[in-house]
DRENMI-559711 format. One record per residue (C-alpha): residue number from 1; residue in three letters; z, y, x. Coordinates in pm, 1 decimal. Layout:
BEGIN
REC   num   residuo          w          v          u
REC   NUM       ALA          Z          Y          X
...
//
This chain:
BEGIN
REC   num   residuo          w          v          u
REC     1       UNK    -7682.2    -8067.0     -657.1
REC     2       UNK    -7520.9    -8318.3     -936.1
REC     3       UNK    -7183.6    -8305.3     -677.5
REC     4       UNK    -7219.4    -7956.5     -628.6
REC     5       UNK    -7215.5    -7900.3    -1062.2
REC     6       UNK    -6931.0    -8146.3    -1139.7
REC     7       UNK    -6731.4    -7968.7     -860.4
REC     8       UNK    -6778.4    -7626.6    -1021.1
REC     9       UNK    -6681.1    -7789.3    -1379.5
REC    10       UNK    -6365.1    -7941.0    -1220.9
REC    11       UNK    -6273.4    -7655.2    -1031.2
REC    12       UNK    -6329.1    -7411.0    -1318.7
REC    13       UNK    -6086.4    -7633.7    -1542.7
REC    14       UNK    -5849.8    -7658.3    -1316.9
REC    15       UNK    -5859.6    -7262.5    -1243.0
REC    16       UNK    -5899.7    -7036.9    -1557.0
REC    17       UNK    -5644.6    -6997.4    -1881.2
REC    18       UNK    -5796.3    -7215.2    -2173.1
REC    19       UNK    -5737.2    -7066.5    -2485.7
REC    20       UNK    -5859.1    -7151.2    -2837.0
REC    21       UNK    -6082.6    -6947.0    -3006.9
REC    22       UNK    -5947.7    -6624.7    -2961.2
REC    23       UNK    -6184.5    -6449.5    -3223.0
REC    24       UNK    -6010.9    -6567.2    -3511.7
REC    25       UNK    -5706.3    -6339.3    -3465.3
REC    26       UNK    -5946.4    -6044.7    -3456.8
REC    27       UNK    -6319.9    -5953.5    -3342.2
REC    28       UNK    -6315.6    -5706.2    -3034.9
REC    29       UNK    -6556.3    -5674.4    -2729.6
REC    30       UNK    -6279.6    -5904.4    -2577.1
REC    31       UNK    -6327.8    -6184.0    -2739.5
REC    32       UNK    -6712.8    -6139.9    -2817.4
REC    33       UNK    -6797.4    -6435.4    -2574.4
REC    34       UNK    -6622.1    -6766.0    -2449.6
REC    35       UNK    -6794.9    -6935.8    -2222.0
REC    36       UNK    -6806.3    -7357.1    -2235.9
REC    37       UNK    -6846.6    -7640.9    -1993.6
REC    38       UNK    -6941.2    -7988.9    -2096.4
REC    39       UNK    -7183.0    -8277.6    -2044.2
REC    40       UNK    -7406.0    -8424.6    -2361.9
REC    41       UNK    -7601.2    -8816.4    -2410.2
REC    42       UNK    -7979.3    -8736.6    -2494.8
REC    43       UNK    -8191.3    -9021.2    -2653.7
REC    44       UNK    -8520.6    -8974.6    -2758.5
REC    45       UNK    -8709.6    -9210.2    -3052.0
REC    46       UNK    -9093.9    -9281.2    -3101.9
REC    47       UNK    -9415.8    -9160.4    -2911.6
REC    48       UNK    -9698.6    -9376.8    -2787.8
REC    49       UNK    -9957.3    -9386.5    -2489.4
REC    50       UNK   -10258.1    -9598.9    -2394.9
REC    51       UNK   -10329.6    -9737.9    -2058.9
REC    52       UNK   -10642.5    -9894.4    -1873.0
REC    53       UNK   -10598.5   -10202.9    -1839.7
REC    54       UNK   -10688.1   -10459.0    -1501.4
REC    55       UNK   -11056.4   -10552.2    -1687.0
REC    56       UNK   -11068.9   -10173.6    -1752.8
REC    57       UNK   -11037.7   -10206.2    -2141.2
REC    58       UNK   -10835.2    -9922.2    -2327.0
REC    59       UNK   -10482.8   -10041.7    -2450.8
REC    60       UNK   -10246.2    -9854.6    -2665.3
REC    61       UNK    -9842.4    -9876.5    -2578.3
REC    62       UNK    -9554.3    -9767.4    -2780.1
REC    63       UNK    -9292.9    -9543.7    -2612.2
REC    64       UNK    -8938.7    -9718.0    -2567.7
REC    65       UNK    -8621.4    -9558.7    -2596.0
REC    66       UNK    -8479.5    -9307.5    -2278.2
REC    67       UNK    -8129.2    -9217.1    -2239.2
REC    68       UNK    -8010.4    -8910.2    -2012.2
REC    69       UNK    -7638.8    -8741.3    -1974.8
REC    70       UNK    -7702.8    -8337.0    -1898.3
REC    71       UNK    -7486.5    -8132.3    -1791.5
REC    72       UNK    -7423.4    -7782.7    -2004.9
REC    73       UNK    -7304.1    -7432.4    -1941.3
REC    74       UNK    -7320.4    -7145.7    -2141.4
REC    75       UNK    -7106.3    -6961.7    -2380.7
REC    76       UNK    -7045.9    -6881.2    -2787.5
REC    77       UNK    -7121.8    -6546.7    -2868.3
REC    78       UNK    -7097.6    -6281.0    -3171.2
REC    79       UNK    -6739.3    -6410.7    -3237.0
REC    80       UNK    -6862.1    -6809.2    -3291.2
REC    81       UNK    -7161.8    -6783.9    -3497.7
REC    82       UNK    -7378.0    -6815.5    -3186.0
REC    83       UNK    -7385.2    -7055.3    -2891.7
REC    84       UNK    -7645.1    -6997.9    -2608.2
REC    85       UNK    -7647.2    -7252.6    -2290.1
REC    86       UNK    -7831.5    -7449.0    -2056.3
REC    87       UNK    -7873.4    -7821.8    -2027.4
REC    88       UNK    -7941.3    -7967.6    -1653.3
REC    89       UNK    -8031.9    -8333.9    -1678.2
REC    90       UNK    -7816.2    -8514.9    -1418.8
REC    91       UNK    -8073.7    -8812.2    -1411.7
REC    92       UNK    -8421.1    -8900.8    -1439.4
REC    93       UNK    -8460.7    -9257.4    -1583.9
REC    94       UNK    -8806.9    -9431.2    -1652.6
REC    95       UNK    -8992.6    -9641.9    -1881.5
REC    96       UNK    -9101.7    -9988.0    -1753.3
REC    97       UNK    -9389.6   -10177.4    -1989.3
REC    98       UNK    -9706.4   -10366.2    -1921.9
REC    99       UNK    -9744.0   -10275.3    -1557.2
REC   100       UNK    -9734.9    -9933.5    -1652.0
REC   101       UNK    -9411.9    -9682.0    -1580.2
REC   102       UNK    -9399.8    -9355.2    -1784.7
REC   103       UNK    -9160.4    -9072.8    -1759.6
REC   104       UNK    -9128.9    -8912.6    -2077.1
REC   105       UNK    -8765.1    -8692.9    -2143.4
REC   106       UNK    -8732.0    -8335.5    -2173.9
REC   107       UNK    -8586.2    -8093.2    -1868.4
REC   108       UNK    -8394.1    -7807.9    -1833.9
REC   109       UNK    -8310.7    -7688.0    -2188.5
REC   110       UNK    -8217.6    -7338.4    -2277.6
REC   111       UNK    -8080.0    -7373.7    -2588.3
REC   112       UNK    -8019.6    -7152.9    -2902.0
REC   113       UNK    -7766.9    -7178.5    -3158.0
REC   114       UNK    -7651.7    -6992.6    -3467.1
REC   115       UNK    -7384.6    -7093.2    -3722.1
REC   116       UNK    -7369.6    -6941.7    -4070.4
REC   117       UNK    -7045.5    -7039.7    -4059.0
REC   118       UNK    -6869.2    -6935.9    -3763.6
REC   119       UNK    -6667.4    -7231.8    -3561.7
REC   120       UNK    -6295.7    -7236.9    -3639.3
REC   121       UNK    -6051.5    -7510.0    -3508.9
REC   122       UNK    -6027.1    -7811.5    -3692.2
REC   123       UNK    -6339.7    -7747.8    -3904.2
REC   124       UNK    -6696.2    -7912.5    -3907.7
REC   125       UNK    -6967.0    -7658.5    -3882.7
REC   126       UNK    -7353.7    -7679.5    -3937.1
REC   127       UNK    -7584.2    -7506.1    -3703.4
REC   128       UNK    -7981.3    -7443.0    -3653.3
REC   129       UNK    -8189.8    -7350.0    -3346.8
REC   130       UNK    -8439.2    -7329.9    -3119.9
REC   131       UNK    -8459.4    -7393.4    -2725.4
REC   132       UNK    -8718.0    -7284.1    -2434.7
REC   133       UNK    -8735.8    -7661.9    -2365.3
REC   134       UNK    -8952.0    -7821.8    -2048.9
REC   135       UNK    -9089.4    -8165.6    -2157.9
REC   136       UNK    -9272.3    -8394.1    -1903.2
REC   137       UNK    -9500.9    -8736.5    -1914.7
REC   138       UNK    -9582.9    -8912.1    -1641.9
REC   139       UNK    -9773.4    -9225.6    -1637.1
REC   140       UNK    -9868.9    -9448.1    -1370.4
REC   141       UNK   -10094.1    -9671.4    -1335.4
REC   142       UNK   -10044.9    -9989.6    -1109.8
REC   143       UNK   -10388.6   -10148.9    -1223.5
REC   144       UNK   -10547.6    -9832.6    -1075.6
REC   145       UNK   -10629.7    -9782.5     -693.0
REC   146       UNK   -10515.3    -9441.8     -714.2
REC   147       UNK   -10235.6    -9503.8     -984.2
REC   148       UNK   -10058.9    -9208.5    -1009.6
REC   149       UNK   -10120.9    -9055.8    -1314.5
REC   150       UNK   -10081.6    -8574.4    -1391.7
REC   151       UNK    -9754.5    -8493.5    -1405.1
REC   152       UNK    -9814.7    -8323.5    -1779.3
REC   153       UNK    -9553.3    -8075.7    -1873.6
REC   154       UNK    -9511.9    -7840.4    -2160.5
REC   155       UNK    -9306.2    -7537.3    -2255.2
REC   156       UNK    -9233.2    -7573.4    -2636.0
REC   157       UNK    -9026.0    -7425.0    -2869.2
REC   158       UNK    -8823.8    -7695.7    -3093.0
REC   159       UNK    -8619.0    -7661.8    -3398.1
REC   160       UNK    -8230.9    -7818.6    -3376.6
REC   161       UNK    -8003.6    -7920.5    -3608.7
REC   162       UNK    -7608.8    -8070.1    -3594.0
REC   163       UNK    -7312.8    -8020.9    -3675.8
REC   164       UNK    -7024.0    -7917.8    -3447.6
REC   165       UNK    -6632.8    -8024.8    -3451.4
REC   166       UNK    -6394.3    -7821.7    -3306.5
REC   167       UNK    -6010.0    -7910.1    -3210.4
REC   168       UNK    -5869.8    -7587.9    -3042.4
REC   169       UNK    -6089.5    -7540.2    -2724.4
REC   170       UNK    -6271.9    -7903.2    -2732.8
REC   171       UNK    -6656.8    -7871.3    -2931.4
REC   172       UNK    -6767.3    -8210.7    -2985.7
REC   173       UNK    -7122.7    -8212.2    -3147.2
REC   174       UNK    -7412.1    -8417.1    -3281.1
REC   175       UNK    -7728.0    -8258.9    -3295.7
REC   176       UNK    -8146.9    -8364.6    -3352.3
REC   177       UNK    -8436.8    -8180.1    -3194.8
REC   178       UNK    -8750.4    -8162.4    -3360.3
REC   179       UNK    -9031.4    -8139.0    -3093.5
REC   180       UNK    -9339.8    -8093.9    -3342.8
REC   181       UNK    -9596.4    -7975.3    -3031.2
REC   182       UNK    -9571.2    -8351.4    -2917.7
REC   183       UNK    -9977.7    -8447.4    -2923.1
REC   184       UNK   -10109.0    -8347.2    -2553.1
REC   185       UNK   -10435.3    -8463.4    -2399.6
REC   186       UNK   -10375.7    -8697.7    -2142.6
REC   187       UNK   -10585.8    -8830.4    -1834.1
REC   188       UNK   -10533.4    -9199.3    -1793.1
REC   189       UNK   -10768.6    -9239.1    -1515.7
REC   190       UNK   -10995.9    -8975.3    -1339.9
REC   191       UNK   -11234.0    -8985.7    -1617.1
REC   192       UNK   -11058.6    -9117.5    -1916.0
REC   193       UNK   -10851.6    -8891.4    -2176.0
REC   194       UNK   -10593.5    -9024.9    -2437.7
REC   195       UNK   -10425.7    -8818.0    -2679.6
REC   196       UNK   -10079.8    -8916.3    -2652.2
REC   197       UNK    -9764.3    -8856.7    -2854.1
REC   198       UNK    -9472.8    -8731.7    -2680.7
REC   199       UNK    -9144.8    -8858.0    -2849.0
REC   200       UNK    -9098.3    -8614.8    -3167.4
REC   201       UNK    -8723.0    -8667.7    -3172.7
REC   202       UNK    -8407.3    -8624.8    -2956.8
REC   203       UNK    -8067.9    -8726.9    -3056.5
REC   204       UNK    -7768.1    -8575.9    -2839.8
REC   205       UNK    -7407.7    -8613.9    -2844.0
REC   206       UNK    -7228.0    -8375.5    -2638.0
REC   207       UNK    -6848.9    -8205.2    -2535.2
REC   208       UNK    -6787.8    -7916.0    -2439.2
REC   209       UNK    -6440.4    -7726.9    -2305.9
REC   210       UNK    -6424.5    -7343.0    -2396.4
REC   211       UNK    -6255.8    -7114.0    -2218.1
REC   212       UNK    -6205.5    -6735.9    -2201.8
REC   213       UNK    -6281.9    -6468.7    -1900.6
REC   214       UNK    -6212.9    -6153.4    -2022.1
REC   215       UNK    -5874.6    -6145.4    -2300.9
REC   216       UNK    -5664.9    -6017.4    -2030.8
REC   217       UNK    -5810.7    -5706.4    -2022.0
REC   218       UNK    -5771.4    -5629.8    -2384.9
REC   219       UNK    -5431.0    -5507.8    -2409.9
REC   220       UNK    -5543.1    -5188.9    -2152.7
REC   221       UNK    -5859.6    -5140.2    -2391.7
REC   222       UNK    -5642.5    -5120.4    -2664.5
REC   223       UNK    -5415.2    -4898.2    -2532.4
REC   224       UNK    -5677.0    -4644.9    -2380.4
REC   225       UNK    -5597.8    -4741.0    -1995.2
REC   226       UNK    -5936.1    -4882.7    -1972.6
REC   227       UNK    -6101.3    -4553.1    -2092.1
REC   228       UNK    -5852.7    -4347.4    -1889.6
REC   229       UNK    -5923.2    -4553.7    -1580.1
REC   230       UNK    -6276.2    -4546.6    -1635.6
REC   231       UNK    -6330.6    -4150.0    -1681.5
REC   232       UNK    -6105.7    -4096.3    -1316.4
REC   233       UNK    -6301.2    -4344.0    -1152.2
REC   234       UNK    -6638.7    -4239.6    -1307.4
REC   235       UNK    -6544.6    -3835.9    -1154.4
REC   236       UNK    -6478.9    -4020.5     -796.9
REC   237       UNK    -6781.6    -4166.8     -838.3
REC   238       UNK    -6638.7    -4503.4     -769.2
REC   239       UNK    -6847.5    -4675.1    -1046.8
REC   240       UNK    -7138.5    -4620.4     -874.9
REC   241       UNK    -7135.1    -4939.6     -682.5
REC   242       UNK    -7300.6    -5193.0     -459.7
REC   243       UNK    -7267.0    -5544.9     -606.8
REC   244       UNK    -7415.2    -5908.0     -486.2
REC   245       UNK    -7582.9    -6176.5     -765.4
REC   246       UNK    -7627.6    -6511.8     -716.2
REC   247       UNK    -7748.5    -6784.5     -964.0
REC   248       UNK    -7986.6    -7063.1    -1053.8
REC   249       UNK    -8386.7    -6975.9    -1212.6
REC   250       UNK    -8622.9    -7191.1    -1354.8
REC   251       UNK    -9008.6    -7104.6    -1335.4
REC   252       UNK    -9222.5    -7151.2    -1562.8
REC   253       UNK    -9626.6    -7194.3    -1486.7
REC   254       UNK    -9779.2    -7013.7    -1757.9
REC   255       UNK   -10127.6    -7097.5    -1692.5
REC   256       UNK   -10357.9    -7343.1    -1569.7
REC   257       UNK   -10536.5    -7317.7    -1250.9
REC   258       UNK   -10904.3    -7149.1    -1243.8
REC   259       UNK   -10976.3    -7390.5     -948.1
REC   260       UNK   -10823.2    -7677.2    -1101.3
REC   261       UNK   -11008.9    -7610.0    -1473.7
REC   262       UNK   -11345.1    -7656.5    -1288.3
REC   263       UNK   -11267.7    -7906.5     -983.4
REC   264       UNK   -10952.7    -8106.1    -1088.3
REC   265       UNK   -11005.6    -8101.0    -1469.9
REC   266       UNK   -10758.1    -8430.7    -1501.0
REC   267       UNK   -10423.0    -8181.8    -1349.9
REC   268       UNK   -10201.9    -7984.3    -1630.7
REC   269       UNK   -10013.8    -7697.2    -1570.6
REC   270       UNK    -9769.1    -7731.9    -1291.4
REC   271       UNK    -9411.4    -7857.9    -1359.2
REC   272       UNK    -9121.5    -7624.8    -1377.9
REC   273       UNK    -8962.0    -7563.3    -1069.8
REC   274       UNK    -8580.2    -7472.3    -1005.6
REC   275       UNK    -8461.0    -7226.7     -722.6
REC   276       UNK    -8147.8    -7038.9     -620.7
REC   277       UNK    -8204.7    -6648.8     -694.9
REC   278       UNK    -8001.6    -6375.6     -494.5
REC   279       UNK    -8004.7    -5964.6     -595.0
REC   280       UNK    -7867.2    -5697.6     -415.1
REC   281       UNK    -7802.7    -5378.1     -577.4
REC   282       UNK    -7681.5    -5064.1     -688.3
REC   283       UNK    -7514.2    -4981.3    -1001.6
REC   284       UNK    -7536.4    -4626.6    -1077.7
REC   285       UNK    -7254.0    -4551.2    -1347.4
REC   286       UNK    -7394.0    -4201.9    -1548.9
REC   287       UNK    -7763.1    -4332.0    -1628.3
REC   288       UNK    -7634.8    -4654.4    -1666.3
REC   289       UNK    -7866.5    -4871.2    -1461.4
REC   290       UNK    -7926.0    -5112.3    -1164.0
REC   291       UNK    -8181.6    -5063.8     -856.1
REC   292       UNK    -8182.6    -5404.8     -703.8
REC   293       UNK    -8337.2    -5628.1     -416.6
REC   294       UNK    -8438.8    -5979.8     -492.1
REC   295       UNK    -8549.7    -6277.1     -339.6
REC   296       UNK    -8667.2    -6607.6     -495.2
REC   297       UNK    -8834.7    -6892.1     -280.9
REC   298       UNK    -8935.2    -7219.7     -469.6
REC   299       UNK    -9277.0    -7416.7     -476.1
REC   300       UNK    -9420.3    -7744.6     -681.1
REC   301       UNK    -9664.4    -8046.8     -602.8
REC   302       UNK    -9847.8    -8274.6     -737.9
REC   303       UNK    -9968.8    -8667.2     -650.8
REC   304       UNK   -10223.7    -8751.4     -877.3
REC   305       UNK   -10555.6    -9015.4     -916.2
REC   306       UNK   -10575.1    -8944.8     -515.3
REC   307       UNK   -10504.6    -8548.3     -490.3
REC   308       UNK   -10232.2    -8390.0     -349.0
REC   309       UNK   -10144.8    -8008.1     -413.3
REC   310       UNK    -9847.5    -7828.1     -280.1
REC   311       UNK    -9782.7    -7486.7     -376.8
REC   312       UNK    -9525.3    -7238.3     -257.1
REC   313       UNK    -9422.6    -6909.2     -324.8
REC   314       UNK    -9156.7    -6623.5     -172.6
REC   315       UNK    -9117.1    -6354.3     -319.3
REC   316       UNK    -8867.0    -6001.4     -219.0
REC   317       UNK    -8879.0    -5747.3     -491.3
REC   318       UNK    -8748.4    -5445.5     -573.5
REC   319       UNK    -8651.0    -5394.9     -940.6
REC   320       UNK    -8512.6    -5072.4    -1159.5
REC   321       UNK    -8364.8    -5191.8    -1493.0
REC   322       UNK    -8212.4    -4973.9    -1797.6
REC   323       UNK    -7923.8    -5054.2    -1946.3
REC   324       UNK    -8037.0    -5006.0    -2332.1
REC   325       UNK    -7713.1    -5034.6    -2563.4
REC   326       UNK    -7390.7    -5180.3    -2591.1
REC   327       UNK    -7280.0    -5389.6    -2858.6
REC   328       UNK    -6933.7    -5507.7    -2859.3
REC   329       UNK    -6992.2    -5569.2    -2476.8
REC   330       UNK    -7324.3    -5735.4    -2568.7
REC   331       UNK    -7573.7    -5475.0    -2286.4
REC   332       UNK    -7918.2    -5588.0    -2275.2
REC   333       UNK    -8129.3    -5427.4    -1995.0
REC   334       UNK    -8505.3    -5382.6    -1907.9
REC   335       UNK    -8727.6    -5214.2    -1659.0
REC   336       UNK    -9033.9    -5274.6    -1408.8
REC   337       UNK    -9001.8    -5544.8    -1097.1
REC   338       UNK    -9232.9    -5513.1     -797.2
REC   339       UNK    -9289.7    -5798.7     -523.8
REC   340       UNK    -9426.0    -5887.0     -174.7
REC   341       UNK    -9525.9    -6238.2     -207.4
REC   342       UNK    -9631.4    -6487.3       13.3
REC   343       UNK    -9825.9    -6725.6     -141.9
REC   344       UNK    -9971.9    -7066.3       -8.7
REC   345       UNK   -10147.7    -7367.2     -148.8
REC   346       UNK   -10284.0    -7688.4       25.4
REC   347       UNK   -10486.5    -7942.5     -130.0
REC   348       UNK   -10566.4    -8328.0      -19.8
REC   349       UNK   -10794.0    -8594.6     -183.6
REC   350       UNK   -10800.8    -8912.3     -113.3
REC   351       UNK   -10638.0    -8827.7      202.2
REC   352       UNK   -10913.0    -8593.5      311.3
REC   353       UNK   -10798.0    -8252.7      321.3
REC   354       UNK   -10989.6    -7993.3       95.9
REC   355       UNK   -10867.0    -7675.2       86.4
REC   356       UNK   -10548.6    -7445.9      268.6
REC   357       UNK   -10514.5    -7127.6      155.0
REC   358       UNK   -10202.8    -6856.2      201.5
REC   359       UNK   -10178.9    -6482.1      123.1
REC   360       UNK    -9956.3    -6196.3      154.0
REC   361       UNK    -9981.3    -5959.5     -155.3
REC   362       UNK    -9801.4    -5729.3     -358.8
REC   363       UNK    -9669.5    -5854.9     -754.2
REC   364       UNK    -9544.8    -5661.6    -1047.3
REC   365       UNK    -9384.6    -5770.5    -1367.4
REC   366       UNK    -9121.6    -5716.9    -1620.2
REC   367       UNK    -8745.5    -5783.5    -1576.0
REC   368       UNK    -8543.5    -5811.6    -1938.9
REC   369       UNK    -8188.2    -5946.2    -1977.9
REC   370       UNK    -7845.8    -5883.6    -2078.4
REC   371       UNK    -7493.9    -5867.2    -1907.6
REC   372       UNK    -7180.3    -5974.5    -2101.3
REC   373       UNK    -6952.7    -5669.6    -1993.9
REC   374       UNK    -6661.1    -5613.2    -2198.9
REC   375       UNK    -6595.2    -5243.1    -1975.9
REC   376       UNK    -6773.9    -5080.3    -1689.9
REC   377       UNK    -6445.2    -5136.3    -1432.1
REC   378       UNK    -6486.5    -5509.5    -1395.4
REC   379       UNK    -6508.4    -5636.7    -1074.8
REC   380       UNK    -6748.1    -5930.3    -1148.1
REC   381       UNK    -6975.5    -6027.1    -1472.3
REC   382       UNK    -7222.2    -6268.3    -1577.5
REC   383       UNK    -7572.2    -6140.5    -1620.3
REC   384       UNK    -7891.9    -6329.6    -1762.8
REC   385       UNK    -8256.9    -6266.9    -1592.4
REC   386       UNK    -8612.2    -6303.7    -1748.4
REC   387       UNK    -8904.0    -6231.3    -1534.0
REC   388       UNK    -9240.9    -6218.5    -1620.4
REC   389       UNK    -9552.2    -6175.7    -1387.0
REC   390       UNK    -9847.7    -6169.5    -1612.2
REC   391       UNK   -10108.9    -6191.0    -1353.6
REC   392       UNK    -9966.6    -6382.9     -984.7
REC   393       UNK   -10309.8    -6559.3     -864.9
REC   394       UNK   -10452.6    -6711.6     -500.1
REC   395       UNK   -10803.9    -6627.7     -449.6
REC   396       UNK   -10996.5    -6997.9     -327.7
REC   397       UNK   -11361.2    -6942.5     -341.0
REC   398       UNK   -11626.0    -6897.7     -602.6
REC   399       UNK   -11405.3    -6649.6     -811.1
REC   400       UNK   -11157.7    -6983.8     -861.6
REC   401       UNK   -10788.2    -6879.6     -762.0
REC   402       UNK   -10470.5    -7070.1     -830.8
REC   403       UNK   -10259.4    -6922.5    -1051.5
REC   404       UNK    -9928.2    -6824.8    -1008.9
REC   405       UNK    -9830.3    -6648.4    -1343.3
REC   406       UNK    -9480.6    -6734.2    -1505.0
REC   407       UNK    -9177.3    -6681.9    -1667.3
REC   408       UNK    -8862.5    -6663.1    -1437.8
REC   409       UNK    -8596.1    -6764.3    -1676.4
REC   410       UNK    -8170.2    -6719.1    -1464.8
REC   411       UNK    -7952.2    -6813.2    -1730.8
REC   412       UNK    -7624.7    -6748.5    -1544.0
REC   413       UNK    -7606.0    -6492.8    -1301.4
REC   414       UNK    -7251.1    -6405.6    -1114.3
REC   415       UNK    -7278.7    -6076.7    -1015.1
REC   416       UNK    -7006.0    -5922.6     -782.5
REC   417       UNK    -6900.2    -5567.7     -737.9
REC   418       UNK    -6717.0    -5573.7     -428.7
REC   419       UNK    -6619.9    -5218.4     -369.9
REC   420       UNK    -6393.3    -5252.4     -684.5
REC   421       UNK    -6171.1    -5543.1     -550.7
REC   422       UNK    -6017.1    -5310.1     -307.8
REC   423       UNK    -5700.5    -5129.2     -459.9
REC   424       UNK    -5780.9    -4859.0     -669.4
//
């Protein structure tokens, strides 16, 4: 996976025209977006725990300092006074203290950025945020027979702050994060609860390489080619078209587990799980929308004071979504998604199994996003998903069912039109 991203930074380098920021000559739908590359250094600063110790007395421990390099993708948008990307940490180190070895960093980060003043070459600019940011704990417990401690993770919404250098396409930036939702109960043994203090603060230092995908077509706007073009190809129907998306989603678990609230009261809400998501659809030019077929496979687990869950989940869907407006190539889209899923969960404690469970069912939800598309001729775009499924659940027994609400959150979608490679 880490190979697999470097190789895609490289080759994209290597591949497309770098040009500064392209914006400050004039603002079209052309030069709306420029999307960036990079890698950042994240450090985090204070937090504490507490531990049972080996003559079972309580013992409080101060968080030490964690360092992790990300990498980022994403783009600038409304002509460089907004940046919008996604941080994928490249490694997952640990905290090592009084026989006890916590986990403690944030996740994948979708992060928000606006600049009052927008970036220009050569210039220092300030920014402020937010992100949809993942942070996990993870404590265990070598003094305990069954030492493994939840696996406690927590969608939040943290303020940022920095300030961003630019030299023609190179952003180099220093920014804070603010996590003020840090306090979480925590279960330190089976029975025992601690309210712990996730670190409050995150320090990054990042670069990042912009780079532009759609200038060359600006010249035709311009000149009324691309509306020309558009209006023949529209009356052949030839914008109507078939197209192929492929991209990374992270899932969100919403909710905790009825089953798990009354018979595992010591597990949180699951962790956030990453999957490859692939569309099919049609693009039908005149009402300006998509029909589409999806598919999305991806699951979670959890090893903790002696039980064992694994959870999985496929889902094929069929999706309608409305193109809404167009600003400046800026499209965002909505409409209704509806699933088969095949859901599955199998629990173990202390290595006695307790429960297997799998279902076939029909889902619903909402699909919302936006598509970066600077005309309706392109042959390829990039495309960001949100799904939500407000009510996903696995009936156990008892009226207790595992719950498999969330937010489906695909950042960067490439989505291909094939029929318009061929020569028109």
């Amino acid at each position: 996976m880490k190979a697999k991203l470097l190789f895609t930074f490289l080759s994209i380098l290597i591949c497309q025209k770098l040009a500064a920021q392209v914006y400050l000559e004039k603002q079209t739908r052309h030069r709306f977006a420029q999307m960036n590359l990079g890698l950042d250094y994240q450090t985090n600063f204070g937090g504490k725990t507490a531990y049972i110790d080996a003559d079972g007395n309580r013992k409080s421990l101060a968080l030490g300092q964690l360092h992790k390099p990300r990498f980022l993708i994403g783009g600038t948008h409304f002509w460089g006074h907004a940046d919008f990307y996604i941080a994928i940490p490249l490694h997952s180190p640990t905290f090592k203290k009084e026989n006890q070895v916590v986990n403690y960093l944030s996740g994948v980060e979708t992060v928000f950025k606006y600049y009052p003043l927008k970036i220009e070459s050569q210039k220092i600019r300030p920014f402020i945020g937010t992100s949809v940011a993942a942070f996990y704990f993870e404590q265990n417990n070598n003094n305990l027979e069954f030492g493994n401690g939840p696996e406690l993770n927590h969608t939040s919404l943290p303020l940022l702050a920095g300030l961003t250098f630019d030299h023609k396409s190179h952003l180099f930036e220093a920014g804070v994060l603010w996590n003020y939702a840090n306090k979480q109960d925590y279960y330190i043994s089976k029975t025992d609860i601690a309210n712990i203090r996730t670190p409050p603060l995150y320090l990054t230092l990042s670069y990042r390489l912009m780079f532009d995908t759609t200038i060359s077509a600006e010249k035709s706007w311009e000149s009324g080619r691309t509306d020309e073009v558009t209006q023949l190809l529209a009356d052949k129907k030839r914008l109507n078209s078939f197209y192929i998306g492929a991209g990374l989603s992270s899932a969100f678990w919403m909710s905790k587990s009825s089953y798990n609230a009354v018979n595992r009261p010591y597990l949180p809400k699951y962790n956030t799980s990453i999957m490859p998501d692939f569309s099919l659809g049609y693009y039908m030019h005149q009402p300006d929308m998509n029909i589409a077929l999806t598919y999305r496979g991806y699951g979670t687990s959890t090893n903790t004071y002696g039980t064992i869950q694994v959870l999985h989940r496929k889902s094929a869907g069929l999706e309608a979504t409305k193109f809404l407006f167009d600003y400046h190539g800026f499209v965002p889209f909505v409409g209704p998604v509806l699933t088969y899923e095949q859901l599955s969960f199998d629990e173990s404690f202390e290595n006695q199994r307790t429960a297997g469970v799998s279902e076939n069912k029909l889902g619903y939800g909402i699909t919302f996003g936006w598509d970066i598309r600077p005309n309706r001729i392109q042959t390829w775009l990039l495309r960001t998903n949100l799904r939500w499924f407000p009510k996903l659940d696995l009936p156990i027994d008892n009226g207790q069912s595992i719950s498999f609400n969330g937010i489906e959150f695909n950042f960067i979608q490439l989505v291909v039109y094939p029929g318009r490679m061929r020569k028109r």
